[in-house]
N, C-alpha and C positions, 0 to 999 in steps of 0.2 A: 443821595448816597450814590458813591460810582455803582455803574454797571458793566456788563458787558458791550453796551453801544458805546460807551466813554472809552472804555481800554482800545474799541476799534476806530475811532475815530482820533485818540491819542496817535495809533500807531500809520494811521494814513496821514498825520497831520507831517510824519517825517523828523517829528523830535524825537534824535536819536539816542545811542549809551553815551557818547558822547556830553554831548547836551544833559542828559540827566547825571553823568557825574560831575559835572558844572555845578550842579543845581545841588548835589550832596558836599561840594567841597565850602557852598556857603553855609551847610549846616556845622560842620568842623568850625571855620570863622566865629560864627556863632559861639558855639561850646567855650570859644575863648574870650568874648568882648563883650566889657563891664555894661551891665543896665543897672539903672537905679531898681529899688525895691527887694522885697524879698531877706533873710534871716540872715544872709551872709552881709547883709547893708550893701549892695549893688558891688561889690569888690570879686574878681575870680580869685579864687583858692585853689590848692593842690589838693587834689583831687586822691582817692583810691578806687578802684573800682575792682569787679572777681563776678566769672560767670559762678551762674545757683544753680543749686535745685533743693525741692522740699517735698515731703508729704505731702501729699491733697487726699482727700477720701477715693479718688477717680485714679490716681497714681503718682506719678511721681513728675512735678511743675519743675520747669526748667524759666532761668533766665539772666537777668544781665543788671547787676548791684553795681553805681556808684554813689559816692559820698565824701564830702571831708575829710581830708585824710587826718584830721585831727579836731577833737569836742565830739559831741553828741548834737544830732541836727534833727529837724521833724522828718518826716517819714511820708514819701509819697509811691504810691500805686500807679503807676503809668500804663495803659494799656493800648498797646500800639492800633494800625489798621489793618486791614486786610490784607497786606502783605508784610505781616507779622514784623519779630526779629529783622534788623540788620542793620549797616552802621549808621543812615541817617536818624535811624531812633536813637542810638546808641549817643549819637553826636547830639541829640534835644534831651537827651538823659543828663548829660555832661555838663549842659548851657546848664540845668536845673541846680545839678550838683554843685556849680561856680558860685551859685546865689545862694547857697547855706542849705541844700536839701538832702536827705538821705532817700534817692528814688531806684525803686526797683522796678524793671521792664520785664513784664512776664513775657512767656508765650502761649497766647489761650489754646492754641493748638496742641500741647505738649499728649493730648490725650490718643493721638495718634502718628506724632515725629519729635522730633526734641529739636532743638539750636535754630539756626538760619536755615529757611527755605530757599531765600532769594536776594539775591546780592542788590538789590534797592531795586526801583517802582519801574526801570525799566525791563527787568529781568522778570517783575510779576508778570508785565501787559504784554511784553512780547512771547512769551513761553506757557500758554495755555492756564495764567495763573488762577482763573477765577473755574478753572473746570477742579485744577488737585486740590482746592482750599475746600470747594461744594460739600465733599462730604464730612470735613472738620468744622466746618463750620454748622453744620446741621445740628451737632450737639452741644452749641455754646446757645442754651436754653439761659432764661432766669433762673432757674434753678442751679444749673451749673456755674453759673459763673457768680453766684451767691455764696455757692459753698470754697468756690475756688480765691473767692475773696476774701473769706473767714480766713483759709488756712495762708492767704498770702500776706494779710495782716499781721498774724500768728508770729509767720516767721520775721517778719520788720521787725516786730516788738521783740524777737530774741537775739537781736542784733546789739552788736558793743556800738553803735557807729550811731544808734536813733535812739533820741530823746523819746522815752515814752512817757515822759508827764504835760508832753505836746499834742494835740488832734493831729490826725495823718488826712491829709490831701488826698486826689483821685483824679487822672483827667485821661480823658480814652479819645480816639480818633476816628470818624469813621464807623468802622462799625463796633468801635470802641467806648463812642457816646454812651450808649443804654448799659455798658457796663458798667462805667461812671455811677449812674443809678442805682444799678441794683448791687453796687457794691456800697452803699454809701447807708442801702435798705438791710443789707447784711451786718453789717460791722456799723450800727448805729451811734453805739458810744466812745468810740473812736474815730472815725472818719466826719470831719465837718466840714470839707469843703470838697465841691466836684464843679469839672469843668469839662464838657463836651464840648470837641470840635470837628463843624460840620460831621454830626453823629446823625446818624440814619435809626431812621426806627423809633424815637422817640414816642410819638404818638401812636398809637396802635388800638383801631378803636374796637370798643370790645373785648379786649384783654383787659383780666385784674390784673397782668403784671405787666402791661405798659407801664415803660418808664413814666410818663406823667401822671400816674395812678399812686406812683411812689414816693412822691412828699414829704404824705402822712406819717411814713413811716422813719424818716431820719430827721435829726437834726442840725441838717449842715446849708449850706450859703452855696449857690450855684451860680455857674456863670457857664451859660449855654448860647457858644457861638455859632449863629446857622450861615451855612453858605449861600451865598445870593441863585445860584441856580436851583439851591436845593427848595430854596423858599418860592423861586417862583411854580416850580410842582406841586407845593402842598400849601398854600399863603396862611392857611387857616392855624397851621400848628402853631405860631408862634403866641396867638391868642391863648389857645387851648392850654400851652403852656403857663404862660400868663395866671394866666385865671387859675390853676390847678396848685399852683405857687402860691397864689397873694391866699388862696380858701385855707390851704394848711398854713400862711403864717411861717412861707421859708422865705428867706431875701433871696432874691433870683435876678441877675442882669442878662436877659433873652434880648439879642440882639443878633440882627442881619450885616454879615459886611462885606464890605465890597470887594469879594473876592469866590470865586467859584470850589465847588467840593474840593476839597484835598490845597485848600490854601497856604495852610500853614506849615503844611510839610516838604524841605526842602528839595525832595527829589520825586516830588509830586509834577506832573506838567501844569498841572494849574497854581504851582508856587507863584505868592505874589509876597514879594516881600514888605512892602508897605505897610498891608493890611497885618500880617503875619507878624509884623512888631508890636502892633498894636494890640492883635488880640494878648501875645508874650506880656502885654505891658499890663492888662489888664488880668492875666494871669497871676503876674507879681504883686499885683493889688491885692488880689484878694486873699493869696496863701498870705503877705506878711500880714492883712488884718486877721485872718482867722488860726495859720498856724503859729 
């Protein structure tokens, strides 16, 4: 999981805004170019998109709907990283929407600011990002982001744009992995598919509400991509995972790849985009088998 020695070491490395909206202009690319798999049969489509907001019991969740601008499509829960909202999620919302999905990008945050913090990952690491997030982020509990999941379901399912006789997908980044989970522990009889990438926190030993504690309680197909730095920190989780998977009887592909925290996302400095097609590819795998 980034920390604050990674943001500084990022920022000694000399990879500038420059350099990171490079890295955000490939995710735009992206949002436009055809990959096999997925609902829309690998073809991009026109697109509609409208910032949100809804009810949650905590207040009032803001965020960022796109979808097919025509049919009804399955319904995914996207839950960004630590630097919440902004356009390179927006642009991996888009790539989503091209392949037949109705994906809404919250902000777990909305409990103390609404919209964009930060105009993408270099504006988090160079401007005290991980000090203003500290105390937002303090209250995205298991509990919280359970209940925040119900009502973000809730609202997909009131949508003209989502097929709701389809399971709805889940996949979070970061420190968006464990919400994957316990969103998927929340809204059980609709969520059947979640996907963490390089998620932090996973295993948590001790806690009944570690994500790998949480199996038992959904019935969806997981596909938990860990970052190779992240694995060499903790080697043991991927077993732990393993094993917590195969006892409840969910299909799970736990896999290490060759690419460091924050791979997959375009204006991450550790964007690799190799790996980052790959994991995409195996993303589209498993929404078209499951949604």
């Amino acid at each position: 999981m980034c920390d604050e020695k990674d943001l500084a070491r990022w920022a000694r490395s000399g990879l500038n805004r420059r350099q990171f909206g490079a890295l955000t202009g490939v995710a735009a690319l992206g949002a436009c170019a055809p990959m096999a798999g997925g609902a829309g049969g690998g073809t991009a489509m026109p697109l509609t998109e409208r910032r949100v907001s809804f009810a949650t019991p905590a207040g009032t969740m803001d965020g960022f709907f796109v979808a097919p601008s025509s049919g009804r499509s399955p319904a995914v829960l996207f839950w960004p990283d630590i630097a919440s909202l902004r356009e390179a999620k927006r642009n991996m919302a888009r790539r989503l929407a091209g392949r037949g999905y109705a994906v809404l990008v919250v902000n777990p945050y909305y409990r103390d600011v609404s919209g964009e913090q930060f105009s993408d990952f270099a504006d988090f690491a160079g401007n005290d990002g991980f000090q203003k997030v500290s105390p937002w982020r303090e209250k995205l509990t298991a509990q919280a982001i359970m209940s925040d999941a119900k009502a973000a379901v809730g609202w997909l399912d009131s949508q003209a744009e989502v097929d709701t006789a389809r399971p709805v997908g889940t996949q979070g980044y970061c420190m968006g992995g464990p919400f994957t989970f316990w969103s998927a522990a929340a809204v059980p009889s609709r969520i059947e598919a979640v996907a963490s990438f390089h998620g932090g926190g996973l295993v948590r030993e001790g806690d009944p509400m570690s994500p790998h504690n949480t199996f038992d309680d959904t019935q969806a197909r997981y596909l938990v991509a860990i970052a190779r730095d992240d694995d060499a920190k903790a080697p043991e989780h991927k077993r732990i995972l393993r094993e917590a998977a195969a006892e409840a009887g969910r299909q799970a592909k736990i896999e290490v790849f060759a690419g460091d925290h924050g791979w997959t996302v375009p204006d991450s400095p550790s964007y690799n985009e190799q790996a980052a097609e790959r994991a995409f590819a195996d993303l589209m795998q498993m929404y078209g088998a499951v949604l």
